[in-house]
C-alpha positions as CSV (number, residue, x, y, z in Angstrom):
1,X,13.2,-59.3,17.0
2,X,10.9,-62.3,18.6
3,X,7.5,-59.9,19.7
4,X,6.4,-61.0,23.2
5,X,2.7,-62.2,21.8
6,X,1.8,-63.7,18.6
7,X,-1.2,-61.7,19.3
8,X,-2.4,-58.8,21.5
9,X,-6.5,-58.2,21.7
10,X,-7.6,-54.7,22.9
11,X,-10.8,-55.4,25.5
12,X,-12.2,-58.2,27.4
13,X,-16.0,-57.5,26.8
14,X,-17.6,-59.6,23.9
15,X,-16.2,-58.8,21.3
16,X,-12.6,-59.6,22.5
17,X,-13.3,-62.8,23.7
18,X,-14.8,-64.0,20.6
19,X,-11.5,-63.0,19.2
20,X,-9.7,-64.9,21.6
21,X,-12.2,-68.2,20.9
22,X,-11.0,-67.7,16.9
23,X,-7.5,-66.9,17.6
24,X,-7.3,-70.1,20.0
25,X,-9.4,-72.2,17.0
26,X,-6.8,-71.3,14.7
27,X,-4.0,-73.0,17.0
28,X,-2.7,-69.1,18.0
29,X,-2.4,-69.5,22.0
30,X,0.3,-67.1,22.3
31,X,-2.0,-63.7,22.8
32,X,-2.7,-61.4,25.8
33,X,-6.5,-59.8,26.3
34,X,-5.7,-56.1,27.8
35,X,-8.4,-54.6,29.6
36,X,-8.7,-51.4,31.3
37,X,-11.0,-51.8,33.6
38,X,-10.6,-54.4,36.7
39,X,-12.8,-57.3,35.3
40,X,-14.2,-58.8,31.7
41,X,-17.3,-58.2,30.7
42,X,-16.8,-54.9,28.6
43,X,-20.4,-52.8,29.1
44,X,-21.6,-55.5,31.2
45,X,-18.9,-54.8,33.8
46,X,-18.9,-51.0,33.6
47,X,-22.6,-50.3,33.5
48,X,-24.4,-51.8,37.2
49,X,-27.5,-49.3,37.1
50,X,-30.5,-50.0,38.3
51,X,-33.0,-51.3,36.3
52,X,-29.7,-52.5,33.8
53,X,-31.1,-55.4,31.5
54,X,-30.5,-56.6,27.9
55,X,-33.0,-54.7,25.1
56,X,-32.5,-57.7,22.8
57,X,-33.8,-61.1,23.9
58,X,-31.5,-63.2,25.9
59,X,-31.8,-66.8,23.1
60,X,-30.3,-63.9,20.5
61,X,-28.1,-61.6,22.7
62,X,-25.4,-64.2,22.9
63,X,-22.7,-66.6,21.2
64,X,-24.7,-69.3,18.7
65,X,-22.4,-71.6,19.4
66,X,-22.7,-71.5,23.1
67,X,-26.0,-70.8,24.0
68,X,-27.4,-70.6,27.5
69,X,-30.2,-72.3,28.1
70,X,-30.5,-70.7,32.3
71,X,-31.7,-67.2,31.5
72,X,-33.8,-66.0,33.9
73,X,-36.2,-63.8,31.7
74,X,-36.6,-63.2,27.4
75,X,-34.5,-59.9,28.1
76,X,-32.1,-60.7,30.9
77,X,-30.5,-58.5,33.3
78,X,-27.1,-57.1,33.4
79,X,-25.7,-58.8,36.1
80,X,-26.6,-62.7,34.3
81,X,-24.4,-61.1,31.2
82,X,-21.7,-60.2,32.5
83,X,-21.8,-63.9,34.7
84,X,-22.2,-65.2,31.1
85,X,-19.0,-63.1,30.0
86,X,-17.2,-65.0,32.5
87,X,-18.3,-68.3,32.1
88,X,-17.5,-68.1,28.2
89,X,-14.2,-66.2,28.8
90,X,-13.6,-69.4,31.2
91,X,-14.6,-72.5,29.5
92,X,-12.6,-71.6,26.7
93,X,-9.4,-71.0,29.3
94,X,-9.3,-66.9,28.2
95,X,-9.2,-65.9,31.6
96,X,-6.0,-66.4,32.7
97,X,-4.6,-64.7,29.4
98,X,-6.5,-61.2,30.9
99,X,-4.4,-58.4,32.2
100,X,-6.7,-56.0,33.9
101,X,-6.3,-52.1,34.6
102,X,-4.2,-51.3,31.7
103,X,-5.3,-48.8,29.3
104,X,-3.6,-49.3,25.7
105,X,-2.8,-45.9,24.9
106,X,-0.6,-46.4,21.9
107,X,0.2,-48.7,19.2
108,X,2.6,-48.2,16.6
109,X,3.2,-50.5,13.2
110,X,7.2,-51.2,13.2
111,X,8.0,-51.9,9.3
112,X,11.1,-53.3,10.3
113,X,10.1,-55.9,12.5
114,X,6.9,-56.7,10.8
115,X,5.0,-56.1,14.5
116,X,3.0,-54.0,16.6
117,X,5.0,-51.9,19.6
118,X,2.2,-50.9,21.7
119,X,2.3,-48.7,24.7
120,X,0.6,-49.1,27.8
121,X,-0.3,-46.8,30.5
122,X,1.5,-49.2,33.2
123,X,4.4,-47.9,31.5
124,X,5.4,-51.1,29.5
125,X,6.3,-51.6,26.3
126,X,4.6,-54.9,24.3
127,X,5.1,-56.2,21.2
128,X,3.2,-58.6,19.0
129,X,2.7,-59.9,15.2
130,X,-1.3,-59.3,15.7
131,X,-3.1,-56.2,16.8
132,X,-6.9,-56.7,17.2
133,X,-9.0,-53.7,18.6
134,X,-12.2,-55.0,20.6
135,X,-13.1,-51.5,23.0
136,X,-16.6,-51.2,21.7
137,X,-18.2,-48.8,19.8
138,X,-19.9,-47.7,23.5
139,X,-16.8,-47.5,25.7
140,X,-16.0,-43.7,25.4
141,X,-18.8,-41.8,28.0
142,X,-19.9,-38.3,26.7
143,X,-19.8,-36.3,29.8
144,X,-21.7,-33.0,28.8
145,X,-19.6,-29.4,29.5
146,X,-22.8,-27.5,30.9
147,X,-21.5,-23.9,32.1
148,X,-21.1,-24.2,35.9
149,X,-21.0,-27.9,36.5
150,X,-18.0,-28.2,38.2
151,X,-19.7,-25.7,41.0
152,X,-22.5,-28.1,41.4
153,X,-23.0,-28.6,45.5
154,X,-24.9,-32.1,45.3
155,X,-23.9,-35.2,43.5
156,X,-22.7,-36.0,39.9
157,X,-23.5,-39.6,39.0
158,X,-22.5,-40.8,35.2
159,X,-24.6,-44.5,34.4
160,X,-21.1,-46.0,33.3
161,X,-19.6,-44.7,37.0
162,X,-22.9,-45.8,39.1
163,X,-22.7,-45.7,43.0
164,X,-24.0,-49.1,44.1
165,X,-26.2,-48.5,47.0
166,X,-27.3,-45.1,46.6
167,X,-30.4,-44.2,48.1
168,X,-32.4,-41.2,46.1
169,X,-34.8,-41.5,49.0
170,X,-36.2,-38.2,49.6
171,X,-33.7,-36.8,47.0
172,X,-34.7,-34.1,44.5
173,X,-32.8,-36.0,41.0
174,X,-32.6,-35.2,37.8
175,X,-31.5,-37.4,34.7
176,X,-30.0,-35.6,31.8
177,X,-30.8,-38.0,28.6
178,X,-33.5,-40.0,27.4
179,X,-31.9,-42.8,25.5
180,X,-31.9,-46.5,25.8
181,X,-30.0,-46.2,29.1
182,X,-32.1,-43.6,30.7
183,X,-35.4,-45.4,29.5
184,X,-34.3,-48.5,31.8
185,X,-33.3,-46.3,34.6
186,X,-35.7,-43.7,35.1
187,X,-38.3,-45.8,36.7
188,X,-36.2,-46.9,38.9
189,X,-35.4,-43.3,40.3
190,X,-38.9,-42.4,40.0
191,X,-39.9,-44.8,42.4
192,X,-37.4,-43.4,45.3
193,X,-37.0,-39.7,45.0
194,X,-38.7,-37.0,46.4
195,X,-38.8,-35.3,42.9
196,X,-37.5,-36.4,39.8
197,X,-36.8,-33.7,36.4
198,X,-36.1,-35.4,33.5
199,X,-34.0,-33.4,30.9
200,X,-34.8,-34.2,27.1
201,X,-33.3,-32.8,24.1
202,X,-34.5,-35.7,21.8
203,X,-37.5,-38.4,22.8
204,X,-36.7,-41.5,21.7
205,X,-39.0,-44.0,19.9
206,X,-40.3,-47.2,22.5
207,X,-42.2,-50.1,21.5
208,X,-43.8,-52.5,24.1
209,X,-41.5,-54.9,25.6
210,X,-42.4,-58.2,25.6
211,X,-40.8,-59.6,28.7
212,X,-41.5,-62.3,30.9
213,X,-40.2,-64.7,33.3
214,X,-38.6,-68.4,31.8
215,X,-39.6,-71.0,33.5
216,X,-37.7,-73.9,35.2
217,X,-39.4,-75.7,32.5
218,X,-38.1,-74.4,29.8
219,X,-34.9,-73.7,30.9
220,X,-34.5,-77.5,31.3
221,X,-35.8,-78.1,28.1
222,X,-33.4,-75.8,26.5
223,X,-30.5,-77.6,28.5
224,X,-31.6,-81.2,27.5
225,X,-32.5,-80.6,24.1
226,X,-30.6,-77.4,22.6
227,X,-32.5,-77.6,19.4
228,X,-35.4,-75.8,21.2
229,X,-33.3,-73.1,22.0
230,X,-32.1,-72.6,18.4
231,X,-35.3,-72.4,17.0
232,X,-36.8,-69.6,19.8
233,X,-33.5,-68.0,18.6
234,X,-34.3,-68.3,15.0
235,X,-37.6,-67.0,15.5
236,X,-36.6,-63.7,17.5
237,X,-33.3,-62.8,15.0
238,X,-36.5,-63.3,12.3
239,X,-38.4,-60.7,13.8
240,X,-35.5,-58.4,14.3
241,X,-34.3,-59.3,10.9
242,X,-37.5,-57.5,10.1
243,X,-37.6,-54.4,12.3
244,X,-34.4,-53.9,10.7
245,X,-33.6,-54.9,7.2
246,X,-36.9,-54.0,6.1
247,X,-38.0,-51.2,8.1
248,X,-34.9,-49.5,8.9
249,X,-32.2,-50.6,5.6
250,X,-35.0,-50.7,3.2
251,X,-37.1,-47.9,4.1
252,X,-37.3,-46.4,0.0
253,X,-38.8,-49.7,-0.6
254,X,-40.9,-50.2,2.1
255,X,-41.6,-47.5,3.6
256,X,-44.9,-49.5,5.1
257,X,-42.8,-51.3,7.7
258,X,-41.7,-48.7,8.8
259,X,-45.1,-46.6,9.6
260,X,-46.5,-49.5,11.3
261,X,-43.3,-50.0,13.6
262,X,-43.7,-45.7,14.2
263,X,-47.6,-46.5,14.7
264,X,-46.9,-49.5,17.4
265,X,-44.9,-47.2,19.0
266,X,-47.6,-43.7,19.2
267,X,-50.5,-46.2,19.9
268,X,-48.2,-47.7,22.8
269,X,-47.5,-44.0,24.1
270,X,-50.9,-42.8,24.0
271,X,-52.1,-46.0,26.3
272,X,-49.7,-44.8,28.6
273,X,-49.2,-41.5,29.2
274,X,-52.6,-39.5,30.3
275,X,-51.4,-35.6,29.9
276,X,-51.7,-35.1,26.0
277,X,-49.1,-32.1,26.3
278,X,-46.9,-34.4,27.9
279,X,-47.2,-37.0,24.8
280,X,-46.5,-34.3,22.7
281,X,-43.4,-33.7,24.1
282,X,-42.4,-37.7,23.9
283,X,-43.2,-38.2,20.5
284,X,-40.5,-37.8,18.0
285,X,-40.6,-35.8,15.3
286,X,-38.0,-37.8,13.3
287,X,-38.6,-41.3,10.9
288,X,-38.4,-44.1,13.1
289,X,-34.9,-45.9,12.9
290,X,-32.9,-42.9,12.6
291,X,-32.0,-43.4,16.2
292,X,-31.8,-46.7,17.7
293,X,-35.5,-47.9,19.0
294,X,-35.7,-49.6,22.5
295,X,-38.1,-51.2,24.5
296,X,-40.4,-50.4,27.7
297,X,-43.4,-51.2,29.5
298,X,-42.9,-48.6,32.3
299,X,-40.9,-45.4,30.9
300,X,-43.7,-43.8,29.6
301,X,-45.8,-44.3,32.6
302,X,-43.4,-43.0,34.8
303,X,-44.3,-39.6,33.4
304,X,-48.0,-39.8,35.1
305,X,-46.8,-39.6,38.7
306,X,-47.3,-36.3,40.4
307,X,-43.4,-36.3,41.2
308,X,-42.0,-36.5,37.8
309,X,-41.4,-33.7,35.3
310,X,-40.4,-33.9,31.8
311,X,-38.2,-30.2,30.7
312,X,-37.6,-30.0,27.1
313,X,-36.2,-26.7,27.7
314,X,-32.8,-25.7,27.1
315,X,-30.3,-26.4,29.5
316,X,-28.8,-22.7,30.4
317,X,-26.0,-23.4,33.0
318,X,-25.5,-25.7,36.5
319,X,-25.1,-23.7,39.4
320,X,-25.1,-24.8,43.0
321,X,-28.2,-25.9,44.0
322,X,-29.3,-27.2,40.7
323,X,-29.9,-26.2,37.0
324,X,-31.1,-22.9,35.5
325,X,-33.2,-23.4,32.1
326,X,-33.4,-20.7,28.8
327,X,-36.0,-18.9,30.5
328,X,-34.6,-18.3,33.5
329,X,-36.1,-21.2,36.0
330,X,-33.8,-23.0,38.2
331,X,-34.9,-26.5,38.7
332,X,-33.3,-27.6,42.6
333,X,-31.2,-30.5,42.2
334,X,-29.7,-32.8,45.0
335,X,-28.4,-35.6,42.7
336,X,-28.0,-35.1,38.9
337,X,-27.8,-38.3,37.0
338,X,-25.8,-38.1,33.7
339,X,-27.4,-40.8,31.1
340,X,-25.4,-38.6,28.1
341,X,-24.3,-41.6,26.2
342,X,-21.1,-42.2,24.7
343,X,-18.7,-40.1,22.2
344,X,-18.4,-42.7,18.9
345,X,-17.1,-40.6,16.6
346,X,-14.3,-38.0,18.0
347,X,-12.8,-40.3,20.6
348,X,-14.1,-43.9,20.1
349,X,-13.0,-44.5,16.5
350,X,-10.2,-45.3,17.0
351,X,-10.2,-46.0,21.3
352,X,-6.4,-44.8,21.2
353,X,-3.8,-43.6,19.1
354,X,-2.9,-46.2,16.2
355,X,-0.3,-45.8,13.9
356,X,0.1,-48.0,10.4
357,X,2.7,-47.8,7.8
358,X,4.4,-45.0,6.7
359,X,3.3,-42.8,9.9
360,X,-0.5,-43.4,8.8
361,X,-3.0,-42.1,12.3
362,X,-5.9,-44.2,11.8
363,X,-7.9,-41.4,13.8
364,X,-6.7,-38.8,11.8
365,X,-7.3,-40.3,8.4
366,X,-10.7,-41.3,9.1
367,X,-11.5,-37.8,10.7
368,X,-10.0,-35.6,7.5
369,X,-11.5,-38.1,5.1
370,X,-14.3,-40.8,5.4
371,X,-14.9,-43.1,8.2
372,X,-14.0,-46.7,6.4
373,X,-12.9,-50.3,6.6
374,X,-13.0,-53.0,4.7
375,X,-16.1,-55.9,6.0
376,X,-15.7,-53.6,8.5
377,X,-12.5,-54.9,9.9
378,X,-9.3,-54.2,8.3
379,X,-8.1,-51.0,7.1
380,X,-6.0,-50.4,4.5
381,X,-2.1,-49.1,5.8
382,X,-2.3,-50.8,8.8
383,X,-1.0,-54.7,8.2
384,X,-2.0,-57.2,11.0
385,X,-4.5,-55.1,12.2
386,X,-8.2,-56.6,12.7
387,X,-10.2,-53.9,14.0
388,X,-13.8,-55.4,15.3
389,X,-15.7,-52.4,15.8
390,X,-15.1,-49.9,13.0
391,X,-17.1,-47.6,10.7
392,X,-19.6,-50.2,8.5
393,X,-19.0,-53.4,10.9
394,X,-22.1,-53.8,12.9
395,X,-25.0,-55.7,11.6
396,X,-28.0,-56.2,12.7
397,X,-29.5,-55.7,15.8
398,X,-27.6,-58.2,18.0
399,X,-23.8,-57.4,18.4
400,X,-23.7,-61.3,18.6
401,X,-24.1,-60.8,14.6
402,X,-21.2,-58.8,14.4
403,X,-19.2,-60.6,16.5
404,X,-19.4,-64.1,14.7
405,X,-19.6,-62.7,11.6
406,X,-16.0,-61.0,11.9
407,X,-14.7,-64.7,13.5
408,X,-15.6,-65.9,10.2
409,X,-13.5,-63.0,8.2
410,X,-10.5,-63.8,11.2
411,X,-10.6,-67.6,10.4
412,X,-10.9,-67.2,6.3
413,X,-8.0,-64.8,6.3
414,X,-5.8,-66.7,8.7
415,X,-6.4,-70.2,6.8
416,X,-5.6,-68.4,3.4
417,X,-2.5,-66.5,5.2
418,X,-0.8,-69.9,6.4
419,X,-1.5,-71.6,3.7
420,X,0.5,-69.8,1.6
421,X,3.7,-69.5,4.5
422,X,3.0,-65.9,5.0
423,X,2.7,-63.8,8.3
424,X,1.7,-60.6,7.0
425,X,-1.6,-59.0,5.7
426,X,-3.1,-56.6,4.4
427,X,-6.3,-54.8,2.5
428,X,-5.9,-53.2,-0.1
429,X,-6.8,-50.0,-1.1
430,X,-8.7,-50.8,-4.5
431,X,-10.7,-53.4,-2.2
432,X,-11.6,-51.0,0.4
433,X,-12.6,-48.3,-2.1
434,X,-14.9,-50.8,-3.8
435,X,-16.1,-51.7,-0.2
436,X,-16.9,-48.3,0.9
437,X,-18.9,-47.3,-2.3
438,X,-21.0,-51.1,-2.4
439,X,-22.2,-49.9,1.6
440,X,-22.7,-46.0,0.6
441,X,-24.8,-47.6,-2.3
442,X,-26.6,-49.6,-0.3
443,X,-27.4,-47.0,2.6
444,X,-28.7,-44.8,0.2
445,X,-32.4,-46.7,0.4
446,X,-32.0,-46.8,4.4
447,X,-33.8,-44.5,6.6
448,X,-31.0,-42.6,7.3
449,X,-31.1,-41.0,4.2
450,X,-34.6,-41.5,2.7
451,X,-36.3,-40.3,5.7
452,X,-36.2,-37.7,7.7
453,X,-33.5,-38.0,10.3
454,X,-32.6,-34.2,10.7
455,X,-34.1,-34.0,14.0
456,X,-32.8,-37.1,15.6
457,X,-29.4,-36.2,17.0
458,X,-28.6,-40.1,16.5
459,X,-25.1,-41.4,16.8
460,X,-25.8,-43.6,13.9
461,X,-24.2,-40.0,12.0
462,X,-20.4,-39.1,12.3
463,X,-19.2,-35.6,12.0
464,X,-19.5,-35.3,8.4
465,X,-23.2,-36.7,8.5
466,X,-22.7,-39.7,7.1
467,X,-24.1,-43.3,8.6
468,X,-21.4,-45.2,8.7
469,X,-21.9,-47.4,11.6
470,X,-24.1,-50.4,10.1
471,X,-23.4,-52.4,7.7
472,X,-26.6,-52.3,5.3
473,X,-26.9,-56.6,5.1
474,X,-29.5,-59.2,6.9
475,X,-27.7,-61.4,9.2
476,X,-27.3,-64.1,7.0
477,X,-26.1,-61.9,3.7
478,X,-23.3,-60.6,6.5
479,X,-22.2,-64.2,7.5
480,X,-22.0,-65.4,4.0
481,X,-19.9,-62.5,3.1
482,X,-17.6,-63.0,6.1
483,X,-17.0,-66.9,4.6
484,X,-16.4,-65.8,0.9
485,X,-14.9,-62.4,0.6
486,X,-12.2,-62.8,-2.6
487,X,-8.7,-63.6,-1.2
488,X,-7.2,-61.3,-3.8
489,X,-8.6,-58.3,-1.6
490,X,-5.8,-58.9,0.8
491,X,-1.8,-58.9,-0.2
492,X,0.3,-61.7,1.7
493,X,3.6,-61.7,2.3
């Protein structure tokens, strides 16, 4: 049986079309990018709130080998990343292998045939040698099941389905969530409604943001002589390199990076907010790190305006006009803005059904046993799968990191693969064990389990409390590994 594509690539954000750069490095040109959605650009293309904008600076937030030396500020907006999506997806001629609006909703390994049958939910049936997941670890929205909600008179607005144009002018809104999405959007509300209640179960630690306009200069300066742009690049993954690795991944060991990162972020709370009750309420009460940081100049201040109200009470029910608290108030509502985040761990990992040899469900194994794969990319039981974002893949802050990094494994396990005639691969198990215990090691110093994270409510945690979403290596130990992992892991034939 000839399968229709060599390869088939699940999601056209970033991480799928730096999949489809490898594949087309490697000489593979017969693939097919399926995206559900009606454009590329992954979260850049579902999420259009206001106020939408990177929280990692631009010259790092992107492909090292294509930098772009045109962004308009340090941390970009949304709308110049997903025109950057496009222009990548372009120049390297990925475009026209996109089909948009379908939704992969099955894929199934065919021992047989040695391929991947994979059902659609146009109703076709594709087949192909290659199966490589890209659908984000952020692509599943977590849309709360609040008693009453669905008899809620006003307006229901999720950030992932935002109403362009939408006026909160003279609106009484409310957000529900204070995470990195609602920190970039409540300002924005808060400067156009009538009233605005903010809902938080869990504040979230914010650090100043150091933005600012690049100007024409620069930009030209980048463009004529690159090297200037790899160096501002160098020195902002250095700084990140040691928010994270030290202060985050080390945390046993140096637990002082940490404190002063926690201390950056009280000191830059207390400048801003005036009510001391109200910084109370804002300040976390859990190790910073356990829950991804972000950055802010105006979140915090948004909570001195007369208009705004910050309810840490529990959420009781929704009823008609608006939502009803655990001791008894109801808060009037005329929009209610859902910033709730995304669902990693039930529905994301994997994004769809996928089943590997022997009737192997990659949800269900991880789910009953550990979340695992090995580099954080292939999984043993499932041949010609490359899964990009799995449990222990992503590294660093950038997802630029993770991305490159797992181009690396792709090309060193396809060069290996052809040089030996084969067309089949596959990890195995002893491999992956020795994989899973080396990062369980390894986390063991992190914040997630040194510190005190009990309070945090952070996705970094699955179901059975374990971080397994980063993997616990600087940038440049995760590259080197990605270049010189030992061939005997995999089995060829």
């Amino acid at each position: 049986m000839r399968p229709d594509y060599e390869a088939l690539i699940v999601g056209a954000g970033f991480g799928g079309i730096g999949a489809g750069i490898e594949l087309t490095r490697l000489g593979i040109t017969d693939f097919v990018i399926l995206e559900r959605e009606d454009d590329l650009g992954g979260t850049w293309h579902v999420n259009h709130y206001p106020g939408l904008a990177v929280d990692i600076a631009s010259v790092t937030y992107s492909y090292s080998f294509e930098p772009n030396p045109y962004w308009s500020r340090l941390f970009a907006p949304g709308t110049e990343l997903k025109k950057y999506a496009k222009y990548v997806a372009d120049k390297y001629d990925l475009t026209r292998r996109m089909e948009f609006g379908v939704a992969v909703e099955r894929a199934e390994w065919n021992p047989d045939e040695h391929l991947w049958q994979v059902r659609t939910s146009d109703g076709r049936d594709r087949s192909a040698k290659y199966l490589v997941t890209a659908t984000g670890f952020l692509s599943q929205p977590h849309v709360p099941d609040f008693p009453g909600i669905d008899t809620f008179a006003g307006r229901i607005i999720h950030t992932t389905r935002w109403e362009d144009g939408h006026d909160f002018t003279g609106e009484r809104a409310a957000v529900i969530g204070t995470g990195a999405t609602a920190v970039q959007l409540i300002p924005e509300i808060a400067d156009q409604a009538q009233a605005l209640t903010v809902f938080q179960r869990t504040p979230i630690w914010v650090v100043p943001k150091l933005d600012f306009p690049i100007p024409a200069g620069v930009q030209r300066l980048f463009a004529r002589f690159p090297l200037t742009q790899r160096a501002a690049r160098l020195v902002n993954t250095s700084l990140l390199e040691l928010l994270m690795v030290v202060g985050v991944l080390h945390y046993r060991q140096a637990k002082i990076g940490n404190r002063i990162a926690a201390r950056l972020a009280r000191a830059h709370l207390r400048a801003q907010v005036a009510d001391p009750d109200t910084r109370r309420r804002l300040t976390p009460t859990y190790d910073f790190g356990c829950k991804r940081p972000t950055f802010s100049n105006t979140y915090f201040r948004t909570f001195n305006r007369p208009h705004v109200q910050l309810e840490t009470g529990t959420i009781e029910r929704v009823v008609p006009e608006g939502i009803v608290t655990a001791d008894g108030a109801t808060i009037p509502v005329d929009t209610l803005v859902l910033a709730t985040g995304f669902n990693l761990w039930d529905v994301n990992f994997p994004a769809f059904e996928v089943i590997g040899r022997g009737g192997k469900d990659l949800g269900k194994w991880w789910r009953d046993g550990r979340f695992q794969a090995y580099e954080g990319i292939t999984v043993p039981g499932f041949p010609n799968l490359l899964s990009l974002n799995s449990p222990y893949s992503y590294s660093g802050l950038s997802y630029f990191t993770t991305i490159e990094g797992q181009m690396r494994h792709i090309r060193r396990l396809f060069t290996e693969m052809r040089r030996r005639g084969d067309s089949t691969f596959e990890v195995s198990e002893r491999a992956n064990d020795a994989f899973l215990d080396r990062v369980t090691d390894d986390l063991q110093s992190s914040v997630f389990y040194t510190g005190d994270c009990s309070r945090a409510r952070s996705y970094y945690f699955n179901q059975h409390g374990e971080a397994a979403l980063l993997r616990p290596s600087s940038t440049l130990s995760t590259l080197r590994e990605m270049e010189r992992f030992p061939l005997a892991d995999y089995a060829f034939s």
